[in-house]
C-alpha atoms as one frame of an Amber mdcrd trajectory, in Angstrom:
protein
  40.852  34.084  37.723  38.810  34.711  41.163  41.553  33.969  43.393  39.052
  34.055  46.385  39.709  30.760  48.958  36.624  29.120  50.926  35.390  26.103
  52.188  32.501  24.392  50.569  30.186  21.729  52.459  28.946  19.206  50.523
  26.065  17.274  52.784  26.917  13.719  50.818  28.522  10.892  52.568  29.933
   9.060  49.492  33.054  10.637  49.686  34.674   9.271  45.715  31.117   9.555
  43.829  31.057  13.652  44.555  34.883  14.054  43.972  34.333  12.327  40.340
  31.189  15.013  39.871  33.546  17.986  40.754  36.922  16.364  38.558  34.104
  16.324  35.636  33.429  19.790  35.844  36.868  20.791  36.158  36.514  21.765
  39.544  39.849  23.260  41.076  40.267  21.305  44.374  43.200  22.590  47.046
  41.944  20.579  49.826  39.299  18.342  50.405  38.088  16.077  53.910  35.017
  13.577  54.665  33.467  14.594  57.898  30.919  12.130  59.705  27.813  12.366
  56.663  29.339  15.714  54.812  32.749  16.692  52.621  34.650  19.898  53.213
  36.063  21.170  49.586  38.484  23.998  49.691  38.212  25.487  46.188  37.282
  29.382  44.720  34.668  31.475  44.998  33.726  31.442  41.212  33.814  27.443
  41.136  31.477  26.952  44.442  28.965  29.367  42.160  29.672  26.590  38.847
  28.773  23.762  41.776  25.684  25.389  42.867  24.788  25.272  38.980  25.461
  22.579  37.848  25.194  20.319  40.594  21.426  21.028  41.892  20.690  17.888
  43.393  23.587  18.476  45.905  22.591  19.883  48.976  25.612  22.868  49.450
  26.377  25.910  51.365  29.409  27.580  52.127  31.433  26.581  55.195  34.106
  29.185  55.910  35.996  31.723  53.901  40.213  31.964  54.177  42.473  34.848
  53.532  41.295  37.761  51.802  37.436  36.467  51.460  37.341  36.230  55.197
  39.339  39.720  55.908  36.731  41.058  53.668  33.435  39.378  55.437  35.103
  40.609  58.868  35.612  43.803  57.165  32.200  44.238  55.999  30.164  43.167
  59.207  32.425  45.688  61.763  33.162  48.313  59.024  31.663  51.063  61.410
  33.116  50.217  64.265  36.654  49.953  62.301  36.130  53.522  61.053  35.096
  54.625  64.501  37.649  53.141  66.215  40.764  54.336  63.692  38.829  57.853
  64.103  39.337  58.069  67.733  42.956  56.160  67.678  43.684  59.501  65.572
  41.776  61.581  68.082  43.441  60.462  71.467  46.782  60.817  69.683  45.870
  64.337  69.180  44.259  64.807  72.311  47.107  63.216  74.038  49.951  65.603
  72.749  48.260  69.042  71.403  46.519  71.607  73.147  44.185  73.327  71.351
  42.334  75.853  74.236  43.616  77.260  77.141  41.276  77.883  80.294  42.174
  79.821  83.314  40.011  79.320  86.326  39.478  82.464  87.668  36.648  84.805
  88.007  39.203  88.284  87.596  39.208  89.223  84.182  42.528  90.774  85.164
  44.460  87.784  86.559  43.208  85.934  83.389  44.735  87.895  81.223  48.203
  88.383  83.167  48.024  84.338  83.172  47.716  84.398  79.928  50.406  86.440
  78.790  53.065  85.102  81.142  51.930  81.446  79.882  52.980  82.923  76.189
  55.861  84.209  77.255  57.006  80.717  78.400  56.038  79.205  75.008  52.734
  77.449  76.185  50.047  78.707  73.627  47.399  76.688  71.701  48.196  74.327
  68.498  51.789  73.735  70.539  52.218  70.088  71.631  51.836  69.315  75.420
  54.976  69.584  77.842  56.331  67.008  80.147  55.793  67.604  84.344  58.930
  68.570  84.989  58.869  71.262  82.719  55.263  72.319  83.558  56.578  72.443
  87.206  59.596  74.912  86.260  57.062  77.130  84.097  54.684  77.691  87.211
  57.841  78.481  89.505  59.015  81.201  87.750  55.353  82.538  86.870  55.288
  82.434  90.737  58.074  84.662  91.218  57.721  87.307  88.412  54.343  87.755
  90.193  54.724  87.274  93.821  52.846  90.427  94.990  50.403  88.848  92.882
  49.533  85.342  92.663  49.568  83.087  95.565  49.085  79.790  93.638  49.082
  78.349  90.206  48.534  74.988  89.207  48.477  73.344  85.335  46.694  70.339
  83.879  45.847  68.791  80.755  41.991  67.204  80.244  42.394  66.335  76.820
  43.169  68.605  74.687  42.358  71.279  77.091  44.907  72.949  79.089  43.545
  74.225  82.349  44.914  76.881  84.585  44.317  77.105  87.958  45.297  80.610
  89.745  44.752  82.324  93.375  44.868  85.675  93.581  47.206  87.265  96.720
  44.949  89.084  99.267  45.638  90.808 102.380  44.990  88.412 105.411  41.654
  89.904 107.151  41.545  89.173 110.616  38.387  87.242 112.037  35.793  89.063
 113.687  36.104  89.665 117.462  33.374  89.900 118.996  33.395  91.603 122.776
  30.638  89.835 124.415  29.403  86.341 124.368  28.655  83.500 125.688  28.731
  79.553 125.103  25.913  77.962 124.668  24.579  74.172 124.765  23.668  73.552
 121.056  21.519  70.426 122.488  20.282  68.322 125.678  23.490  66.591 126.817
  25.293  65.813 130.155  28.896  67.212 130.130  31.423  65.505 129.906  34.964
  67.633 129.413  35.459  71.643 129.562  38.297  73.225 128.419  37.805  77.163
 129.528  39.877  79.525 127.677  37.745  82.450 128.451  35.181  83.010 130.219
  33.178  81.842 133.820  31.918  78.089 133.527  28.644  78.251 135.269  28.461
  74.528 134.744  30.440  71.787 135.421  31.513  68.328 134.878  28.808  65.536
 134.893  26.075  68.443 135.094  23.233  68.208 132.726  22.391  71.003 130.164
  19.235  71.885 127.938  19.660  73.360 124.619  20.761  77.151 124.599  21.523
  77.242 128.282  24.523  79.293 128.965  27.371  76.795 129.899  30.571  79.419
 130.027  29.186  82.989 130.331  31.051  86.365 129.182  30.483  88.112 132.313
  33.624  88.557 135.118  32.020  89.169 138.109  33.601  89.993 141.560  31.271
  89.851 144.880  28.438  89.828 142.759  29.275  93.144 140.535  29.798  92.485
 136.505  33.939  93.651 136.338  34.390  92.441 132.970  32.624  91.167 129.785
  34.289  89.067 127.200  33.524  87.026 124.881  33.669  83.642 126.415  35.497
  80.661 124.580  36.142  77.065 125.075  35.852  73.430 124.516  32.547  71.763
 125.719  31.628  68.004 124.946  29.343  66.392 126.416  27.071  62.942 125.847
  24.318  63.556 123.482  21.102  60.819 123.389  20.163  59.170 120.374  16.746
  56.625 119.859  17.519  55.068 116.493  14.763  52.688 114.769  15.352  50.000
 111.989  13.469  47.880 110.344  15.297  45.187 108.021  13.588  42.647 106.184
  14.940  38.841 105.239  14.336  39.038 101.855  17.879  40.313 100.687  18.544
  41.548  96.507  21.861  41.440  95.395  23.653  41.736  91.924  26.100  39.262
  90.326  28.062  39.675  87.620  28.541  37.443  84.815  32.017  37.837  83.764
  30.344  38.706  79.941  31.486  42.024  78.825  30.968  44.052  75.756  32.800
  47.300  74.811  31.383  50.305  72.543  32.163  53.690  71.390  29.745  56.794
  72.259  29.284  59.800  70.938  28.195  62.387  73.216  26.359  65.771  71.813
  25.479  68.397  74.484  22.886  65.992  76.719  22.569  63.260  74.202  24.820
  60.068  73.621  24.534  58.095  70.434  26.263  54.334  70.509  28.404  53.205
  67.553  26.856  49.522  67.833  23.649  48.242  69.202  23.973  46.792  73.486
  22.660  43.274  73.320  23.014  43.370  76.790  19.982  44.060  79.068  20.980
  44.317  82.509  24.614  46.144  82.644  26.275  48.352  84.556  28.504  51.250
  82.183  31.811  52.529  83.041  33.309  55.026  80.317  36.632  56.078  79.944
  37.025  59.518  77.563  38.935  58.916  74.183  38.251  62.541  72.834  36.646
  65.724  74.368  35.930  69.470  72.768  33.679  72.147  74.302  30.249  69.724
  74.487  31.408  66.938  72.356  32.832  63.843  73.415  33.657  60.021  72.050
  33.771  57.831  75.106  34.986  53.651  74.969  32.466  52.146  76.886  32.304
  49.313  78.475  29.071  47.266  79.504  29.241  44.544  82.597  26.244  42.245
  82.569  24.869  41.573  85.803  22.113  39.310  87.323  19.986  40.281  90.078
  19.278  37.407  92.743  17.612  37.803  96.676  18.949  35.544  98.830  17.388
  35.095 102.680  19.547  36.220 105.378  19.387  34.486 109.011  17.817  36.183
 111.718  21.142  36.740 113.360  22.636  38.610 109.994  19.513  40.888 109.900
  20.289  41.915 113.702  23.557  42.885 113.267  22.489  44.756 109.985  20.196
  46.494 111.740  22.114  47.616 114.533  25.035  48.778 111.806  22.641  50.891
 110.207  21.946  52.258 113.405  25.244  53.331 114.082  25.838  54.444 110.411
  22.841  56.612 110.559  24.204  58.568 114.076  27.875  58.602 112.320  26.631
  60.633 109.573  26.026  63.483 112.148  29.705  63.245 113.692  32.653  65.168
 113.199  36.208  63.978 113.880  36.441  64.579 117.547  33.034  62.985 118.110
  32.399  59.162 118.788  29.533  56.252 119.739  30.425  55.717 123.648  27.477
  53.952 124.314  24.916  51.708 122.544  22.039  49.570 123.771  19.454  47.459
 121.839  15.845  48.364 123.611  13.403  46.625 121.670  13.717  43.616 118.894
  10.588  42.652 117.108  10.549  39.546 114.656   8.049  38.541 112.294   7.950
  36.566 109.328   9.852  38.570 106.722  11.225  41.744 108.874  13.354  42.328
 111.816  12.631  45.715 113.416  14.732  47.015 116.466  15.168  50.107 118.782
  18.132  51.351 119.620  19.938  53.695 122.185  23.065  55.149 121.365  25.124
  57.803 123.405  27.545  59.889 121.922  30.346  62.237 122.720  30.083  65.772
 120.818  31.277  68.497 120.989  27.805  70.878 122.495  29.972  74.077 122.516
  27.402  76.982 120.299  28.768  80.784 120.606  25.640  83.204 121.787  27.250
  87.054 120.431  25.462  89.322 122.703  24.362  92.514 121.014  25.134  96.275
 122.314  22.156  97.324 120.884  20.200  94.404 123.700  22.533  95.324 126.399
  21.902  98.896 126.333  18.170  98.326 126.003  18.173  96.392 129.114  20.216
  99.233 131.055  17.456 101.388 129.814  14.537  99.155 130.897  14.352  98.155
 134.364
């Protein structure tokens, strides 16, 4: 007997005259309801077939399908991605608690293969399942100090089912370069404001204005006007540094928004090119991937696609000003280093028309203008020689 469950829709609305059909056909009948003009039959798979048959006049389609029918439909339709996914459940369990390669990041061919060996004296080799932190930690430690005239640092991670090795090799400290004459130079067009003089004769000062390359602390002791001494001059200059910034920023503003509809995937990745397990009804969608499973230049990623909308709104003319004037200060930032800062800015033109604001801007900043200038023998002797 075909044990298989469904629902079978009946589009009659006389409820008893269909029910008397189905009783004469011997019809097995677990459930039945009248809905609105229709009649919802529960019966088997092999009587809905005997209905279609024999009653022909009956307009009749199958409904839903319960228990193993429906396990089976659901089956059938996401059979790929059910084979997929229990793949790569198996996959990130193994890639998750076995190493099967072992990298070490170094360029000596001779520290490799020292790492190597002391990893497989403390038990971590391929095909072995992955150790805790704590134990990692204790590992690296005593690598550490059965090599201390050798290795400065090691360091060990897992990225999937790779285990990479991270090693410094010890070497000597070199000293920097001294160099026994220079000067400091003005790397730009600034007024100065702070000096700190370590070495050297400031032949600037204070609130005086430079050009760029002109010698601001200069490697040359003198005493009564005679050269005692040259040294390489050193120091701290910073001084304000001008800036003209323009920006144009128009009214028309495009934007994304998200839909809250998401869809997830599995990708295969193969060298450069990624195959998808199922088809992206989604058009506009922004991807974020999260690795399941990765070996030399194969890869199976989850994926997961955000749909988005694109919409332009119009900003006021008040919002484009102050956009404008924080790209101008974004745009002199970028050049900055930590020490260095915006002291000063000033809006010198504004220009509006109808769908763009465009503005000027001066901005004064605090840098540090300090450039070494290493003066050569090789020039210092030639001008001795060459009056």
């Amino acid at each position: 007997m075909n044990s298989k469950i469904i629902w079978v829709k009946i589009n009659d609305d006389n409820y008893y005259k269909v029910l008397t059909k189905l009783n004469s056909l011997s019809i097995n009948i677990y459930d039945n309801k009248k809905i609105n003009n229709y009649i919802l039959i529960k019966t088997t798979l092999k009587d809905y077939q005997r209905i279609q048959k024999y009653l022909i006049s009956y307009d009749t389609s199958i409904y839903a399908y319960t228990g193993i029918t429906k396990a089976e439909k659901i089956t059938k339709k996401y059979i790929v991605f059910l084979i997929a996914s229990i793949i790569s459940i198996i996959l990130l369990f193994m890639a998750n608690n076995m190493v099967f390669k072992i990298e070490v990041k170094s360029n000596n061919a001779k520290i490799n293969q020292l790492v190597l060996d002391e990893l497989q004296k403390n038990g971590l080799t391929t095909f072995k399942l992955k150790l805790k932190h704590p134990k990692i930690e204790k590992i690296v430690n005593k690598i550490l100090d059965d090599n201390k005239d050798t290795l400065e640092w090691l360091e060990i991670n897992y990225d999937g089912m790779f285990m990479n090795v991270y090693v410094t090799e010890k070497t000597p400290i070199v000293k920097e370069e001294e160099h026994s004459f220079c000067h400091i130079v003005a790397n730009t067009d600034a007024k100065i404001s702070n000096m700190n003089i370590y070495r050297g004769v400031a032949l600037k000062e204070i609130n005086d204005y430079v050009t760029k390359g002109e010698i601001i602390l200069s490697g040359e002791v003198s005493f009564n006007e005679e050269v005692k001494n040259k040294v390489c001059a050193s120091g701290e200059i910073y001084g304000e540094v001008w800036y003209k910034v323009k920006v144009t920023v128009p009214f028309k503003e495009t934007y994304i928004e998200y839909t809250g509809k998401n869809r997830y995937n599995l990708s295969v990745k193969i060298n450069d090119n990624t195959y998808s397990i199922l088809k992206s009804r989604i058009k506009n969608k922004k991807i974020e991937e999260t690795n399941l499973y990765k070996l030399n230049d194969f890869a199976i990623n989850l994926v997961k696609e955000k749909e988005y909308v694109t919409k332009e709104k119009i900003i006021s003319e008040e919002e484009a000003y102050n956009k404008a004037l924080s790209l101008a200060e974004e745009k002199i930032k970028l050049k900055l280093s930590a020490n260095e800062d915006i002291i000063v800015k000033k809006v010198l033109k504004k220009e509006v028309n109808d769908s763009t604001i465009y503005v000027e801007v001066f901005i004064v900043t605090k840098e540090n203008i300090a450039e070494l200038k290493v003066v050569e023998e090789d020039n210092l002797n030639d001008s001795t020689n060459n009056p």
